[in-house]
C-alpha positions as CSV (number, residue, x, y, z in Angstrom):
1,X,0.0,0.0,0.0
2,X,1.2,3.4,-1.0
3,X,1.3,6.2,1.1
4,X,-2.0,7.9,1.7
5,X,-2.9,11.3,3.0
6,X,-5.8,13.8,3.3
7,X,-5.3,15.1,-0.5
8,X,-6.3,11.7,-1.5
9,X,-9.0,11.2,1.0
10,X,-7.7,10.2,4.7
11,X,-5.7,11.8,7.1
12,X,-3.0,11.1,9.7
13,X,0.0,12.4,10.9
14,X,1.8,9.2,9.1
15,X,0.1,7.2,6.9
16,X,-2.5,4.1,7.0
17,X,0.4,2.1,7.6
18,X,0.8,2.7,11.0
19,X,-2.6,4.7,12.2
20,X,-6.4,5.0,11.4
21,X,-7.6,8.0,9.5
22,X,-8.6,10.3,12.2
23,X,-12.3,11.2,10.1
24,X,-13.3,7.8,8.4
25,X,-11.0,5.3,10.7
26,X,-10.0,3.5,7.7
27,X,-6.5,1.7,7.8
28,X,-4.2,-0.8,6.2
29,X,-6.2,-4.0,6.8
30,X,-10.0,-2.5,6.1
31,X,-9.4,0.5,3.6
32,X,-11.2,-1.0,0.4
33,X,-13.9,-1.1,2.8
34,X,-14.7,2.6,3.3
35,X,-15.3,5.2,0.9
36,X,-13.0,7.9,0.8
37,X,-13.1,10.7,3.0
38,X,-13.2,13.4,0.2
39,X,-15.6,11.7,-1.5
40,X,-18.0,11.1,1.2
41,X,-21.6,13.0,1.6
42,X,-21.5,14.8,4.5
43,X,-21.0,18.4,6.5
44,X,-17.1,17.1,7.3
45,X,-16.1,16.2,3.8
46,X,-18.6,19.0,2.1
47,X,-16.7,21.7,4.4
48,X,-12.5,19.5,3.7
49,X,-13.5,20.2,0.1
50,X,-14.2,23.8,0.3
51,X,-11.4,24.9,2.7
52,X,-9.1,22.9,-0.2
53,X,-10.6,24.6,-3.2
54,X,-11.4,21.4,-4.3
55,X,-15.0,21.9,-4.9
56,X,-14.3,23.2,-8.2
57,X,-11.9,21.1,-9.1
58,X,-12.9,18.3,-12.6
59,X,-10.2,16.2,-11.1
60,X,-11.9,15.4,-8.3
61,X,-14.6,12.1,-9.0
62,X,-17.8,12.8,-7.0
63,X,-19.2,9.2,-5.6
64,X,-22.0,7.3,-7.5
65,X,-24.1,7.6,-4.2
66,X,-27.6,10.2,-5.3
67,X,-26.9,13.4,-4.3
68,X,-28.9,15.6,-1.1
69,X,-30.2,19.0,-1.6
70,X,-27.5,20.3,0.7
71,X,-24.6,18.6,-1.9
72,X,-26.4,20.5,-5.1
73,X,-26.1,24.0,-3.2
74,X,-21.8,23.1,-2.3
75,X,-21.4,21.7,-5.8
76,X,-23.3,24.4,-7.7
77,X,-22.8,27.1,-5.1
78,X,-25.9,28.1,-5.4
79,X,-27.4,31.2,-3.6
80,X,-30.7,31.3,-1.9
81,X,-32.6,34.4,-0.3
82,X,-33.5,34.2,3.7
83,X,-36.9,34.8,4.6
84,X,-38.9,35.5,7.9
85,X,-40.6,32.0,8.8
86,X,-44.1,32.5,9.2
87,X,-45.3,32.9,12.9
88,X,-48.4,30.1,11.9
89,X,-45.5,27.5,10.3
90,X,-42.6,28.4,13.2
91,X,-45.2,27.6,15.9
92,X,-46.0,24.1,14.7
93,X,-42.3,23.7,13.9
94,X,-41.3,24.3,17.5
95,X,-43.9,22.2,18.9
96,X,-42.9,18.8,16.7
97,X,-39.4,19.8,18.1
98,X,-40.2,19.6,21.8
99,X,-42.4,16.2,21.2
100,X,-38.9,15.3,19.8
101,X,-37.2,16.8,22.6
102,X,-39.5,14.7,24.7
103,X,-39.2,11.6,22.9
104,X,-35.5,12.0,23.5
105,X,-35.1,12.3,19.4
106,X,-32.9,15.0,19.1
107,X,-29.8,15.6,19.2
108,X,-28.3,17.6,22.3
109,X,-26.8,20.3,20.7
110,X,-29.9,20.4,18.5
111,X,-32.2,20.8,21.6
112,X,-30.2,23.6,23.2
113,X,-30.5,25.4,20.0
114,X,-34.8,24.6,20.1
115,X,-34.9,26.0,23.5
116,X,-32.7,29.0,22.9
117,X,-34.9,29.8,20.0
118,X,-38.2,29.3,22.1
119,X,-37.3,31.6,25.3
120,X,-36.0,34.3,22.4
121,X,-39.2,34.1,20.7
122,X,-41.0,34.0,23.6
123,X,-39.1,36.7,24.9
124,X,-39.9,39.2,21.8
125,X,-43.7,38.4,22.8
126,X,-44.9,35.6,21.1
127,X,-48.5,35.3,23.1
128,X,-49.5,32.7,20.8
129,X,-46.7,30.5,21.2
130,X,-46.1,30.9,24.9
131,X,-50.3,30.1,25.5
132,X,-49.8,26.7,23.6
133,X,-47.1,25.8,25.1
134,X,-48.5,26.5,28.8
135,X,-51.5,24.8,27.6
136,X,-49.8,21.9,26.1
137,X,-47.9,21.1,29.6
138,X,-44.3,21.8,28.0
139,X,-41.9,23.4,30.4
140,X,-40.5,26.5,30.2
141,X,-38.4,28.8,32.7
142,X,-40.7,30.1,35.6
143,X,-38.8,33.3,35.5
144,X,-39.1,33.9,31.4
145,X,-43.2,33.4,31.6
146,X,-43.5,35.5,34.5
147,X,-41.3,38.4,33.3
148,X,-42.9,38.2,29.7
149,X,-46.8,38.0,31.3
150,X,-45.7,40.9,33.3
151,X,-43.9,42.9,30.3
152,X,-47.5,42.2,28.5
153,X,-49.2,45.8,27.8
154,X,-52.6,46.3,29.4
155,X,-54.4,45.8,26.2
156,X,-52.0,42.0,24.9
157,X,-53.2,41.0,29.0
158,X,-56.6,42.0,28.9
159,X,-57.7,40.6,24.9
160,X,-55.2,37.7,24.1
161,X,-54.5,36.6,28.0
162,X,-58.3,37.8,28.8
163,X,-56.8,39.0,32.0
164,X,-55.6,35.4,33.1
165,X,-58.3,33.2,31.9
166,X,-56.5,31.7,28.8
167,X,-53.5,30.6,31.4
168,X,-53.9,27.1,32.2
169,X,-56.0,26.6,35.4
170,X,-53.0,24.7,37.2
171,X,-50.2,27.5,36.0
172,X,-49.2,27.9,39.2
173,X,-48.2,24.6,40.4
174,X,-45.5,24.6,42.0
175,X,-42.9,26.7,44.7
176,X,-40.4,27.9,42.2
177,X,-43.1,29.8,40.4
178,X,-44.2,31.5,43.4
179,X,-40.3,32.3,44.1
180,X,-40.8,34.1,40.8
181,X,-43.3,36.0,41.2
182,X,-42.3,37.0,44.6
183,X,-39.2,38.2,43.7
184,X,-40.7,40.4,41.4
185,X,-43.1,41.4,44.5
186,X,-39.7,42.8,46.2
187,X,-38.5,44.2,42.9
188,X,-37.5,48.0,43.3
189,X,-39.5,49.2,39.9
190,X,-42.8,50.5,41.7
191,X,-44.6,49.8,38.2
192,X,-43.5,45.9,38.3
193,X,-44.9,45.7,42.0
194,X,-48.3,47.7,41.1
195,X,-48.4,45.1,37.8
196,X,-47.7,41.8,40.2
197,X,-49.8,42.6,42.5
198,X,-52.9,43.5,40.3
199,X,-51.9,40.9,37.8
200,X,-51.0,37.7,40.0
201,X,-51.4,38.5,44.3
202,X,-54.3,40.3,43.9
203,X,-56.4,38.2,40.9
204,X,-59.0,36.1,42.1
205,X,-58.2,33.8,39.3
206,X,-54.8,32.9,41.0
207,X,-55.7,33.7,44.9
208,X,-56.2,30.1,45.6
209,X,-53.3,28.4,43.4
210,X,-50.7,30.8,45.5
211,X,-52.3,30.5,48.9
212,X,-52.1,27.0,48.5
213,X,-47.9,26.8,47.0
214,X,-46.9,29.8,49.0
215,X,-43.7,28.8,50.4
216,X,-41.1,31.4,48.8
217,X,-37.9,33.1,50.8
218,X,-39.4,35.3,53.4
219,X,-36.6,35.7,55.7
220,X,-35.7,39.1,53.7
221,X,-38.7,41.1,52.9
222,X,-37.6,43.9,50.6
223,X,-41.1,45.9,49.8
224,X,-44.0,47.2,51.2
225,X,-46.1,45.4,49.0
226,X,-44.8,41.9,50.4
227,X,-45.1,42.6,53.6
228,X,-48.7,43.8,53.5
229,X,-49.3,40.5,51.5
230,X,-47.5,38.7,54.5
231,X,-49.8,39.8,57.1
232,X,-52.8,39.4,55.2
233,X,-51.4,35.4,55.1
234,X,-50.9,36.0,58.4
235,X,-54.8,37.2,59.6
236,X,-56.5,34.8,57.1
237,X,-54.3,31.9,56.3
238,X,-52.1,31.0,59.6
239,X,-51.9,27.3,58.5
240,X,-49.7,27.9,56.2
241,X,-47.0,29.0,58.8
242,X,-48.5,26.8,61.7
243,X,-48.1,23.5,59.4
244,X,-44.7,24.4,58.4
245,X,-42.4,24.6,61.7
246,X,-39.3,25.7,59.5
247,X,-41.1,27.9,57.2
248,X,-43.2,29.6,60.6
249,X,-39.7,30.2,62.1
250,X,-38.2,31.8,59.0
251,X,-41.0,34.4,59.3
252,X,-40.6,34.8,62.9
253,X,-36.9,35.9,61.7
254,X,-37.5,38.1,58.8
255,X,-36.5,41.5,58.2
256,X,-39.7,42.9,59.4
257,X,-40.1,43.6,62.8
258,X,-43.9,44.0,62.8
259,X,-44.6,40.6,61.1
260,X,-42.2,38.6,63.1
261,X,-43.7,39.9,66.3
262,X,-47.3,38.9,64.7
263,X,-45.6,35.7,63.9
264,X,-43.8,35.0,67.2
265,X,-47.6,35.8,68.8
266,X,-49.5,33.5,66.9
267,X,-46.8,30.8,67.6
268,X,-47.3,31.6,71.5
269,X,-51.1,31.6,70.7
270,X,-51.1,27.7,69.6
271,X,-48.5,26.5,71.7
272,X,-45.1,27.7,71.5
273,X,-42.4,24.2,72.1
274,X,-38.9,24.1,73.9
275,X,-37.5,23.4,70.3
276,X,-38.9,26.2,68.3
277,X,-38.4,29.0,71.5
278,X,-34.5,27.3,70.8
279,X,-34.2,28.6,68.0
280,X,-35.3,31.8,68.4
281,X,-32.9,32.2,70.9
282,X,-30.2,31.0,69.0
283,X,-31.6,33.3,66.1
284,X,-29.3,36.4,67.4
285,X,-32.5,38.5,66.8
286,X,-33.4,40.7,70.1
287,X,-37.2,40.0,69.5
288,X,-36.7,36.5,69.2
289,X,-34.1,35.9,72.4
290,X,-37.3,38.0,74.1
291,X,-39.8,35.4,73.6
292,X,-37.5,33.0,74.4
293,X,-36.1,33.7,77.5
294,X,-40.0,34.4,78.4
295,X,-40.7,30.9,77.8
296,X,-38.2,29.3,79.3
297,X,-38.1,31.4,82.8
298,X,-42.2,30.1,82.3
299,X,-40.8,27.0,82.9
300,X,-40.7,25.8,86.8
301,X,-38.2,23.6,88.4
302,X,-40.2,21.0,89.0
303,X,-41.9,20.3,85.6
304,X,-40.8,17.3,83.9
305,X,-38.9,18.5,80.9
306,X,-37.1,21.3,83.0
307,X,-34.0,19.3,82.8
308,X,-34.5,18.3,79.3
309,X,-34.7,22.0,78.2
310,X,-32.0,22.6,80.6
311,X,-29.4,20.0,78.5
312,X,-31.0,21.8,75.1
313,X,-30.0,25.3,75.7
314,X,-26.8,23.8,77.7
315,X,-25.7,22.4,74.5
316,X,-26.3,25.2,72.3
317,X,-23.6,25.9,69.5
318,X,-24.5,29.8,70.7
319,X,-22.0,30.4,73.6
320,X,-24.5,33.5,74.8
321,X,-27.9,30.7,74.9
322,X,-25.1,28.5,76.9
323,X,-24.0,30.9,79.6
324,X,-27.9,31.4,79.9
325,X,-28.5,27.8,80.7
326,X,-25.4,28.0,83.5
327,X,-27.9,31.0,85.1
328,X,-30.6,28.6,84.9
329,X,-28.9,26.0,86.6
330,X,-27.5,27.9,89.3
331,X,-30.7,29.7,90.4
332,X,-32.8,26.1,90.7
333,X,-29.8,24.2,92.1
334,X,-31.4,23.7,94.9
335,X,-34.1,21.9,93.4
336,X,-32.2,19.9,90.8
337,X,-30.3,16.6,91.2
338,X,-27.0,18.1,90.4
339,X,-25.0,14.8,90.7
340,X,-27.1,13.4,87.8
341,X,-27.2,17.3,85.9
342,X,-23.0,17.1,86.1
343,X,-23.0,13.4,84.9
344,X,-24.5,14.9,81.4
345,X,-22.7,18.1,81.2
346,X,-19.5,16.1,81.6
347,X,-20.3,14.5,77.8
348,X,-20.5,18.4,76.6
349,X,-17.4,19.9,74.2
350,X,-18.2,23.0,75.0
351,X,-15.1,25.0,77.3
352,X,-17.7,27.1,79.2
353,X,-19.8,24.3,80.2
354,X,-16.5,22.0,80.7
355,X,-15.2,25.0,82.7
356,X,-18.5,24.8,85.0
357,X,-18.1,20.7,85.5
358,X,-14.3,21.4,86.7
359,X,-15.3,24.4,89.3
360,X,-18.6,22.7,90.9
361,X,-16.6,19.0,91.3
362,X,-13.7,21.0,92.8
363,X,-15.8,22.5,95.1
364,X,-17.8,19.2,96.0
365,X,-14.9,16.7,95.1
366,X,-16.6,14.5,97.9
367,X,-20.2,14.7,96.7
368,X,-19.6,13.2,93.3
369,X,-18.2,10.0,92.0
370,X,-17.4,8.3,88.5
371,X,-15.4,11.8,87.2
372,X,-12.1,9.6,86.0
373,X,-13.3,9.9,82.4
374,X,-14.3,13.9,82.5
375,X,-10.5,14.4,84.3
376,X,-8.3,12.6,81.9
377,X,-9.8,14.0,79.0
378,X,-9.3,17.4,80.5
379,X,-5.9,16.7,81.5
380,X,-5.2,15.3,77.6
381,X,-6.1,19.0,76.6
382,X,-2.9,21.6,75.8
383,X,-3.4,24.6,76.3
384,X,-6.8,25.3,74.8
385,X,-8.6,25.4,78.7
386,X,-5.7,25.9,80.9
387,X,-7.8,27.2,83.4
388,X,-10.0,24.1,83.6
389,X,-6.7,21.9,83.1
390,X,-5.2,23.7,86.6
391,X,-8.5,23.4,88.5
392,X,-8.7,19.6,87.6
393,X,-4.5,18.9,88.8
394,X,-6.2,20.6,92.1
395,X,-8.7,18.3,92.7
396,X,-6.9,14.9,91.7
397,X,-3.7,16.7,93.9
398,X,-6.3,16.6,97.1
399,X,-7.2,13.5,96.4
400,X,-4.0,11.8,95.8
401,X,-2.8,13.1,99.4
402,X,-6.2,11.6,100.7
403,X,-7.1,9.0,99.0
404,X,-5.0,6.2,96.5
405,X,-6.2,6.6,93.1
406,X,-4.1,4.5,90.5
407,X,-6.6,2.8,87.6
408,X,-4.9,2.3,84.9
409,X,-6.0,4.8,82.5
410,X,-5.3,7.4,85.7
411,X,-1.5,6.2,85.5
412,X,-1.3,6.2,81.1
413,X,-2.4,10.1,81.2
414,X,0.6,10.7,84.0
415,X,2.8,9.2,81.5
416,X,1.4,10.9,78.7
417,X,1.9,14.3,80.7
418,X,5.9,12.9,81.8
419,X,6.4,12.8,78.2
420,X,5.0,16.0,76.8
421,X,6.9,19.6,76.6
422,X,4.6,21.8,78.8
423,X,6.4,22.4,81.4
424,X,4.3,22.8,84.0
425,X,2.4,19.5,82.9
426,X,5.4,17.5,83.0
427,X,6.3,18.6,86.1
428,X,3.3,17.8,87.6
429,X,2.9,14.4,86.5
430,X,6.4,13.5,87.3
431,X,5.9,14.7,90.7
432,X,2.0,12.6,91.0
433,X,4.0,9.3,89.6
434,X,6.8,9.5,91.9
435,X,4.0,9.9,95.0
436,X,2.3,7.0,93.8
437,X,5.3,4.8,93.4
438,X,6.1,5.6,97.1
439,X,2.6,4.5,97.9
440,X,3.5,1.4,96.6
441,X,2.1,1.5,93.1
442,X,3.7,-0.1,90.8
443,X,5.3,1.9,88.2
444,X,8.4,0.1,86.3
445,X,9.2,3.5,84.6
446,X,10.2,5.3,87.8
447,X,13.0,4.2,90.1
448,X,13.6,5.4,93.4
449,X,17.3,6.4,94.9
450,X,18.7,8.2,98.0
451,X,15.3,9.4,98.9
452,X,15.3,12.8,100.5
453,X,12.2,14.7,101.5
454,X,12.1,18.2,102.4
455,X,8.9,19.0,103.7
456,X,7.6,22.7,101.7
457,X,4.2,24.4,101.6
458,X,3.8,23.9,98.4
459,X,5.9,21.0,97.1
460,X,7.8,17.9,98.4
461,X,11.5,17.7,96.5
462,X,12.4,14.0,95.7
463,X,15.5,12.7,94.2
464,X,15.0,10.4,91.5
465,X,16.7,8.5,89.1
């Protein structure tokens, strides 16, 4: 086999020999099997032919194959005039191309083109287009038939759209098209909130439909005209907000005072939870820490999810709703179990809480048992709570000269500490295993020789080695 190239109909950056043809994939052992490139009826070999001036060239043999209308207008060059497509003819074109689109029939870069062409159309005005498609269930951007039914002049919205009527009955059915028109709602053009309000909010046609999917982002209300719709909601529809406990509490946050202090209020009125007062508090909004430190100091001792609440705001990932729960605690101590309230702050990861644990057990190391866990994880920290760290070496010191505490995991964090480069740590725990290992515990590490003791207010000097 000779060498063959692109002038004769292939192309590679060798020859057939040794690769495929990079646009028919012909080579050495199946070339008499393909037809060549350049004489091929198609867009690639149509546009090779051109770019090579060969389309005019009588050396060139065209193949036998019957020729399509697009090969008469590259062989002839013919010219042909481009007219407007009738509105009538485009219309039912564009619908066969979405029941293709549908039937998964075209091409994707086809059906990007089809729906680049619709929302232009549809964009320039097209009432006639955009009503068949609406009525014929084909989707279309929420935001495009919302901004071209409002862009509509009074006369297009009151003859072809018969003020709403010729919109489907279900045209609103769904959240994001009530997102749409919402935004628009909040837009700052006074004439695009006058036209939504009479067109869509305010149309009895549509009342119902947005009632019923009314759900948009209301945590930022940015006119008048929304907010006034808001309460309204509000005085005649509160089951919108009182069946939705996430959607309620984003209006209890919004932007508004007014309408979250209605909102807050009706919340109270049907029974305002632990949960939902929670998150107001955590909310960082003044009005909704108010009505939430209300309901909680509501809240006696005695009642039996005081100490549930209590762990809830104890926990809070708001170190401000935490330092509340301490006040709690501390003005009904008396009436609390506080052995069993410590046992479950000792799981918190909060340091203010931790901090709290450390102080009260130091101050009632004999009331409380079962701690071993809570100390070594505090003594494991660096210097992230030092001050908790210090109050827990106080305690375990007292107890140490009192009592002989050696478990295991007690005598692995002493080690740990022996081992580390603070200081002060290290010092400590050297100090705590020597004590032991004179109390007889037995510690293979440490080795005791030519004990001397000298007897200090603060410290007992050992010799070791």
């Amino acid at each position: 086999m000779g060498y063959l190239s692109a002038e004769e109909g292939h192309f590679t950056t060798s020859d057939l020999r040794f690769e495929k043809c990079n646009l028919c994939g012909s080579d050495k052992n199946n070339h008499k099997h393909f037809i060549p490139f350049i004489n091929q009826n198609n867009d690639k070999a149509f546009k090779f032919r051109h770019e090579l001036h060969k389309v005019r060239n009588e050396s060139i043999k065209w193949a036998t194959s019957q020729k399509s209308f697009w090969t008469k207008i590259y062989k002839f060059n013919e010219n042909f005039g481009r007219y407007k497509c009738p509105d009538w003819l485009l219309e039912i074109i564009l619908l066969e191309l979405n029941q293709r689109i549908k039937m998964d029939m075209l091409e994707k870069n086809y059906e990007r083109k089809v729906k680049k062409l619709i929302i232009k159309i549809i964009k320039e005005g097209n009432t006639s287009l955009l009503l068949k498609f609406l009525n014929e269930g084909i989707y279309l951007p929420e935001n495009i038939v919302i901004d071209t039914l409002i862009n509509a002049d009074a006369m297009t919205w009151n003859q072809d759209y018969l003020n709403g009527l010729n919109l489907p009955k279900d045209f609103i059915i769904s959240n994001l098209w009530i997102d749409a028109i919402w935004k628009r709602l909040g837009s700052k053009d006074a004439k695009i909130r006058n036209i939504v309000e009479n067109r869509f909010i305010n149309n009895q046609i549509f009342e119902k439909d947005i009632v019923k999917h009314f759900a948009p982002r209301i945590s930022s209300i940015k006119s008048q005209e929304q907010s006034n719709y808001l309460r309204k909601l509000l005085d005649f529809h509160p089951k919108i907000f009182l069946e939705n406990t996430s959607y309620h509490l984003e209006l209890c946050l919004s932007s508004d005072l007014e309408i979250c202090d209605k909102a807050i209020k009706l919340k109270i009125q049907n029974g305002m939870d632990s949960v939902f007062a929670l998150n107001l508090f955590e909310s960082n909004s003044p009005l909704g820490e108010k009505y939430a430190i209300e309901y909680f100091n509501s809240i006696e001792a005695s009642h039996k999810d005081f100490e549930d609440n209590l762990m809830m705001i104890c926990d809070s990932p708001n170190k401000y709703v935490r330092e509340y729960g301490l006040e709690l605690l501390s003005e009904h101590s008396s009436q609390l179990n506080i052995a069993n309230i410590l046992l479950m702050l000792m799981e918190s990861r909060h340091k203010n809480i931790r901090l709290y644990v450390a102080k009260t057990l130091l101050q009632n190391e004999n009331k409380f048992i079962d701690v071993e866990d809570f100390d070594l994880s505090i003594l494991r920290t660096r210097n992230i709570e030092r001050y908790t760290k210090e109050l827990v070496k106080n305690k375990l010191t007292r107890q140490l000269h009192g009592k002989l505490s050696s478990s295991e995991k007690f005598l692995e964090v002493l080690k740990e500490l022996s081992y580390g480069l603070i200081k002060s740590d290290k010092e400590w725990a050297l100090k705590k295993l020597t004590l032991l290992n004179m109390l007889g515990v037995g510690i293979p590490e440490i080795k005791i020789k030519n004990q001397e003791e000298t007897h200090n207010e603060s410290c007992a000097s050992i010799s070791t080695k």
